[in-house]
C-alpha positions in Angstrom: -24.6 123.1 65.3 -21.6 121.8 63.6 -21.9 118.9 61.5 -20.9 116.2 63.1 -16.7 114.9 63.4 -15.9 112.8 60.2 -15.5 109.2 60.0 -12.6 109.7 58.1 -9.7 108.2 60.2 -7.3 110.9 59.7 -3.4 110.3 60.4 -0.9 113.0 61.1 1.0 115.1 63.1 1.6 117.8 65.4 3.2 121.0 64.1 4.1 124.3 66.2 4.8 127.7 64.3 8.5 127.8 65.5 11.6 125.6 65.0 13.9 123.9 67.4 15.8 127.1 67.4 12.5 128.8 68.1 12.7 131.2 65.0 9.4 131.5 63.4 7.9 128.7 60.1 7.1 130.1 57.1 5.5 128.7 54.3 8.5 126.8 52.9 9.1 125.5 55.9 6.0 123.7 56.4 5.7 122.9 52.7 8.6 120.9 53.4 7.0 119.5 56.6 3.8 118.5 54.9 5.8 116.8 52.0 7.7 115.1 54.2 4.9 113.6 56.0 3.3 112.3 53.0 6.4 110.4 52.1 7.9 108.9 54.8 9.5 105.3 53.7 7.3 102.4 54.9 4.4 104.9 56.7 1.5 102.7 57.8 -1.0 105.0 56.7 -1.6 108.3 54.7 0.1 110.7 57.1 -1.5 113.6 54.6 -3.0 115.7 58.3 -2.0 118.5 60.2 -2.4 119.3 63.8 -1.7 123.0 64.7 -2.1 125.1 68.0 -2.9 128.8 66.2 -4.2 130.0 63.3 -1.3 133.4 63.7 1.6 132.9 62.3 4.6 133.0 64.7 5.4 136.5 66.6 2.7 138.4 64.5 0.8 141.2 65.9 -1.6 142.1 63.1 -3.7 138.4 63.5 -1.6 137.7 60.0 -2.9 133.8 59.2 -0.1 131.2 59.8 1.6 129.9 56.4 0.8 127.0 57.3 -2.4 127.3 55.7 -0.8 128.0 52.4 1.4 125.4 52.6 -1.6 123.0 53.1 -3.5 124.2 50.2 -0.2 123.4 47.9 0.4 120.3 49.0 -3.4 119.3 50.1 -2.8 118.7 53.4 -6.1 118.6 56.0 -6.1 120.6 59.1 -7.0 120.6 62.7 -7.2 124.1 63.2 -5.8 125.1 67.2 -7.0 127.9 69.0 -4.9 129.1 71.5 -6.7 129.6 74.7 -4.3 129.6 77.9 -2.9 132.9 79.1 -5.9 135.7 77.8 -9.0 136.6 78.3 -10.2 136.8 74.6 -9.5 134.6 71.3 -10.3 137.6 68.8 -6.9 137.7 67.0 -7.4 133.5 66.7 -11.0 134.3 65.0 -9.5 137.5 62.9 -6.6 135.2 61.6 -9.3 133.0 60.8 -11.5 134.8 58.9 -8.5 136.7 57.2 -7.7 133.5 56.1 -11.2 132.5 55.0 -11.4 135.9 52.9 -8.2 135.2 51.4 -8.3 131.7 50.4 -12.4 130.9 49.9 -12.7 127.0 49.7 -9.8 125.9 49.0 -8.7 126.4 52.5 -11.9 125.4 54.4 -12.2 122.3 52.4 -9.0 120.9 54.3 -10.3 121.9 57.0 -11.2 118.5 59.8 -12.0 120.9 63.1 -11.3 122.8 65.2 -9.8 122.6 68.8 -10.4 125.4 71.1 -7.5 125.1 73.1 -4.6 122.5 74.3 -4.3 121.2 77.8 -5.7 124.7 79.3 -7.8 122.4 81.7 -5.3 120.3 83.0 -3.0 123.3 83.8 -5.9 125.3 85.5 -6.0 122.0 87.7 -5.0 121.4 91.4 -2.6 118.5 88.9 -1.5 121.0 86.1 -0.9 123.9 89.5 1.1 121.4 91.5 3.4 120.6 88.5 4.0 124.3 87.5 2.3 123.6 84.0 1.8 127.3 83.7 -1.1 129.1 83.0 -4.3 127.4 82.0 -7.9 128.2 81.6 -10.9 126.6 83.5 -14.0 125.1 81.9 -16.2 128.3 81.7 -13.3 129.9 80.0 -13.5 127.3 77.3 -17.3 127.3 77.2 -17.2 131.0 76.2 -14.2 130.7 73.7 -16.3 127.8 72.3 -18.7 130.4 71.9 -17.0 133.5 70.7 -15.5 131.1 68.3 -19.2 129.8 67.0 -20.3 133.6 66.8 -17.2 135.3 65.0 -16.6 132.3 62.3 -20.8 132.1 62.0 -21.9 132.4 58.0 -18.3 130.8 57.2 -17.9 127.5 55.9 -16.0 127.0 58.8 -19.4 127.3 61.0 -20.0 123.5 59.2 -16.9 122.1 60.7 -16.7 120.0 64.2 -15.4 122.2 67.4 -13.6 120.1 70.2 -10.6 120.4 73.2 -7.9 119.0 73.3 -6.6 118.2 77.3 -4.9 115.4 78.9 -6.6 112.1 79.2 -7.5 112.5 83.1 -8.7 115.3 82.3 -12.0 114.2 80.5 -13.2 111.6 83.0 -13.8 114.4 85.7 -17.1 115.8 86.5 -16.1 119.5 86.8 -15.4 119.2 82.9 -19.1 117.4 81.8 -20.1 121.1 80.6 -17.4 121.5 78.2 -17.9 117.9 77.0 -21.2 118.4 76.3 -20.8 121.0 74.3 -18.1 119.9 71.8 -18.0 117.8 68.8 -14.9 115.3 69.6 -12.9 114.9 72.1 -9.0 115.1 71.6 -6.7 113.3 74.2 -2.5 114.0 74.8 -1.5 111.0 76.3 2.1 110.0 77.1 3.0 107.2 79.4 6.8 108.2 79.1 6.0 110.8 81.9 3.9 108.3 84.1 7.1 108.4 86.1 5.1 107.6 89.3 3.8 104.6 87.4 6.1 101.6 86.0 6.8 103.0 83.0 9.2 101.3 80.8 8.9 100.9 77.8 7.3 97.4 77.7 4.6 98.9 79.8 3.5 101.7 77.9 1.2 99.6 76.2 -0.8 99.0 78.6 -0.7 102.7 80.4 -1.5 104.0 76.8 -4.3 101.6 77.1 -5.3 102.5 80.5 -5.8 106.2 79.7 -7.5 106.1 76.3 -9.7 103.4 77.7 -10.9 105.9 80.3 -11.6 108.1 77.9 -13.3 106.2 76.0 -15.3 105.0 78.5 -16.9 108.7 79.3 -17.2 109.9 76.1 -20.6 108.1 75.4 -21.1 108.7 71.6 -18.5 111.6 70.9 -15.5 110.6 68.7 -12.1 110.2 70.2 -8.8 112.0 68.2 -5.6 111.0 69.5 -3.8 114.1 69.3 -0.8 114.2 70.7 1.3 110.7 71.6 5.0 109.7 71.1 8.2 108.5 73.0 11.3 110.8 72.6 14.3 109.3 70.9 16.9 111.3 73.1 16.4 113.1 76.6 18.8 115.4 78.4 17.1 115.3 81.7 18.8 113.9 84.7 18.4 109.8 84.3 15.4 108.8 86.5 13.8 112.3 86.5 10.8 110.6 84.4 10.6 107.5 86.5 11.4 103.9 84.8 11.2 105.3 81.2 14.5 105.8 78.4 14.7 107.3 75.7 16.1 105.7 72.5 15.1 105.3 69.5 14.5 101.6 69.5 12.2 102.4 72.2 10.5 105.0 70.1 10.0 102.6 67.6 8.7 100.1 70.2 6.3 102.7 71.1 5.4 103.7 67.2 4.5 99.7 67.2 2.8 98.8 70.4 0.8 102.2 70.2 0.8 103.9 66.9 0.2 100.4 64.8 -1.6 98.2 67.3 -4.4 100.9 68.3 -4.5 104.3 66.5 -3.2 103.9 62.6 -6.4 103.5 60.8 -8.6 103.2 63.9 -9.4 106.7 65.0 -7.8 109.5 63.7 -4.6 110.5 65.7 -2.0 113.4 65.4 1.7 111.8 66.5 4.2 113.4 68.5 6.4 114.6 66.1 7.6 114.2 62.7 10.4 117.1 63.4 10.8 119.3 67.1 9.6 122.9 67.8 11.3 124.0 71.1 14.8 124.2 71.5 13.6 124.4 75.5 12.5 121.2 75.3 15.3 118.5 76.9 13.3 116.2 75.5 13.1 115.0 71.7 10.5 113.3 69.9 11.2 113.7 65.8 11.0 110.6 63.8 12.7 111.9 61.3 16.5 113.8 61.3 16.2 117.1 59.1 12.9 115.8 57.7 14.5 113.3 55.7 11.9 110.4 54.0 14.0 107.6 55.6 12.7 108.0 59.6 15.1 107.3 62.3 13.7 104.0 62.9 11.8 101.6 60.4 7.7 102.7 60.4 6.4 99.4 59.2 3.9 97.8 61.7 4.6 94.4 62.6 1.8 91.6 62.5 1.9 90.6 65.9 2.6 92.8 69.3 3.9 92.3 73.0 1.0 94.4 75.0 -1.6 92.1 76.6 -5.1 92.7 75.8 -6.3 96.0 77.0 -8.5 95.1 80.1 -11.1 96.8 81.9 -10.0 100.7 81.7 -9.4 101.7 85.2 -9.6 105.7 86.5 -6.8 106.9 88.5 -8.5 110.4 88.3 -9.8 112.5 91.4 -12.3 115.0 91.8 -10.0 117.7 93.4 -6.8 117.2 90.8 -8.2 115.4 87.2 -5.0 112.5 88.5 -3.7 110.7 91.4 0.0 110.5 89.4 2.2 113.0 89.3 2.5 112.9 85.4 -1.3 111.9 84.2 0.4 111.1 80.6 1.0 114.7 79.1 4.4 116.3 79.0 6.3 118.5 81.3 7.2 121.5 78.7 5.0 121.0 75.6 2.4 124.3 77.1 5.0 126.7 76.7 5.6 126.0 73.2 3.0 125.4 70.9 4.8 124.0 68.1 5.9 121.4 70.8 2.3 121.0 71.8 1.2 123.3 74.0 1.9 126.8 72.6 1.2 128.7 69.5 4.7 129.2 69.4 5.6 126.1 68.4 2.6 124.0 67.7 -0.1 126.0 69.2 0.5 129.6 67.5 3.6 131.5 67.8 5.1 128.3 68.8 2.7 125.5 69.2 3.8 123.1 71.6 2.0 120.3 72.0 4.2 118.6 74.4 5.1 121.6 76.5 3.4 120.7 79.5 4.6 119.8 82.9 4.1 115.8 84.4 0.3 115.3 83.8 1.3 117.6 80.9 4.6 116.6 80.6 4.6 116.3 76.9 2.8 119.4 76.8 4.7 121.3 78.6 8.0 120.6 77.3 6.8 122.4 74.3 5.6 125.2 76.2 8.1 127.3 76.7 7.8 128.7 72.6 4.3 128.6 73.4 4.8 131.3 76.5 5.9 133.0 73.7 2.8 132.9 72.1 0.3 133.4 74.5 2.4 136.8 75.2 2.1 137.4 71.7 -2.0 136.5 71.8 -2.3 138.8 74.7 -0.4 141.8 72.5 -2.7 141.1 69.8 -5.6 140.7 72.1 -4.7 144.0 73.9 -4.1 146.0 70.3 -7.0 144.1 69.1 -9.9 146.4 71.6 -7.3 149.6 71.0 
């Protein structure tokens, strides 16, 4: 068993294996990422974590580790390592990147090391939700069950078999029953949740606060002792979709900063660890932009420091909107629209998940996840290459 998720409340963010012009990250390029992170002008925290969605680097097809790991040992840097588990039938190349890495670097990459998440978003996508919204292709629970376990048996004798294994899916995801297994059998739970694609919901800006609340509550409130990451949340600064597409929500960046304020200072910095939505963008897919920062300058768009009072009511009673048959009643259960595809956005390994993690690549439920999910398509071609030469 691994030990269990630290107490450590870790802050940082989410970062895909491609760039906005979806050509692969190499090592100076997260280096300068990482750096970045650490000195952002008037951060609220130590924003000294990583969030990934692979463990290959971008477009390889020999399971070569990202270079994102070396770029984390120079500038000490902890990981949430991302397996990429939507779109194949096997996670082998993940594990051999892995344990290439392990061989290559000993201890001074495992120690950085926070967990492990076996996938992003797969469950919502393999929903009746995820399905409806063309999220793309997902995995169901006993999918993840058995990468959980192909993961526990390849990286067994490692000192990455001491290190907490999770999921990361949307936050109607976890309150469904058809999902208890895969609970059960992880050591934290992580949760995308982004109210700017409630658009079935009233969500401008001055609610998200309480939709935030709304979600993470529900998670919360089935997760009985298992810790709670925050792993991918955010408000885009600039959006090229048609004006209403996402319901009551805008885009600015005085309403990313809202949201940094409301959300970010009033209930994650310092509280539970949590991964933001983004410090620079990974899809050049997405329409939608989330980057606090313009070239990865120190000085963010907007001014980071928390304020000492805020303008969301006190969280109530967390009610479910979820349903048996589709994890959410709402078109857009708080993930994003095209983070899947690209896994530097937050969905894919392309972007943010391998190739191109994107962690906000996904469609409504997964809208954040989706958008970034068109670099992680990419990827999860690129897995399914390396899975295929992997058994040749």
């Amino acid at each position: 068993m691994a030990v269990s998720a630290s107490a450590k409340n870790y802050l940082g963010f989410n970062s895909g294996a491609t760039k906005d012009d979806n050509t692969a990250k190499f090592k100076a390029d997260f280096v300068q990422e990482f750096t970045t992170a650490k000195n952002l002008q008037n951060a609220p925290g130590d924003f000294s974590a990583v969030r990934l969605y692979t463990n290959i680097q971008a477009y390889s097809q020999t399971s070569e580790p990202i270079e994102a790991f070396e770029a984390a040992i120079e500038t000490g840097t902890n990981i949430l390592l991302g397996v990429w588990a939507s779109g194949t039938n096997t996670i082998q190349p993940e594990i051999k990147a892995l344990k290439n890495a392990v061989d290559k670097f000993g201890t001074k990459f495992t120690d950085l090391v926070i967990g492990i998440s076996i996938g992003s978003e797969d469950l919502y996508r393999d929903s009746a939700t995820g399905q409806a919204n063309k999220a793309g292709v997902g995995a169901s629970p006993n999918t993840i069950l058995k990468f959980i376990n192909d993961y526990k048996t390849g990286l067994a004798g490692t000192p990455l078999a001491s290190k907490p294994v999770g999921h990361v899916d949307t936050w109607d995801v976890w309150p469904n029953s058809t999902v208890k297994a895969v609970m059960d059998a992880v050591d934290f739970i992580g949760v995308n949740e982004f109210p700017y694609y409630e658009k079935t919901n009233d969500n401008t800006i001055q609610r998200s606060g309480q939709l935030f609340d709304r979600a993470y509550d529900a998670v919360l409130a089935v997760a009985g002792n298992k810790p709670v990451w925050v792993t991918e949340t955010g408000w885009p600064y600039t959006d090229a979709s048609p004006k209403g597409e996402w319901g009551q929500a805008v885009a600015s960046v005085d309403n990313a900063q809202y949201y940094w304020q409301e959300i970010g200072c009033r209930r994650l910095f310092g509280k539970t660890t949590a991964f933001w939505y983004n410090i620079r963008d990974s899809n050049a897919e997405n329409k939608m932009k989330f980057a606090i920062t313009d070239k990865l300058a120190t000085k963010p768009r907007f001014d980071l420091t928390c304020p000492t009072t805020f303008k969301t009511p006190n969280a109530t009673q967390a009610s479910s909107s979820t349903t048996s048959a589709g994890f959410s009643t709402s078109t857009s259960a708080g993930s994003s629209p095209s983070k899947t595809a690209s896994q530097g956005s937050a969905t894919v390994p392309t972007s943010a998940t391998g190739a191109s993690a994107s962690p906000a690549t996904s469609t409504p439920a997964s809208a954040a996840t989706s958008f970034k999910q068109s670099s992680s398509m990419i990827y999860a071609l690129s897995v399914v290459f390396a899975g295929a030469l992997y058994f040749l």
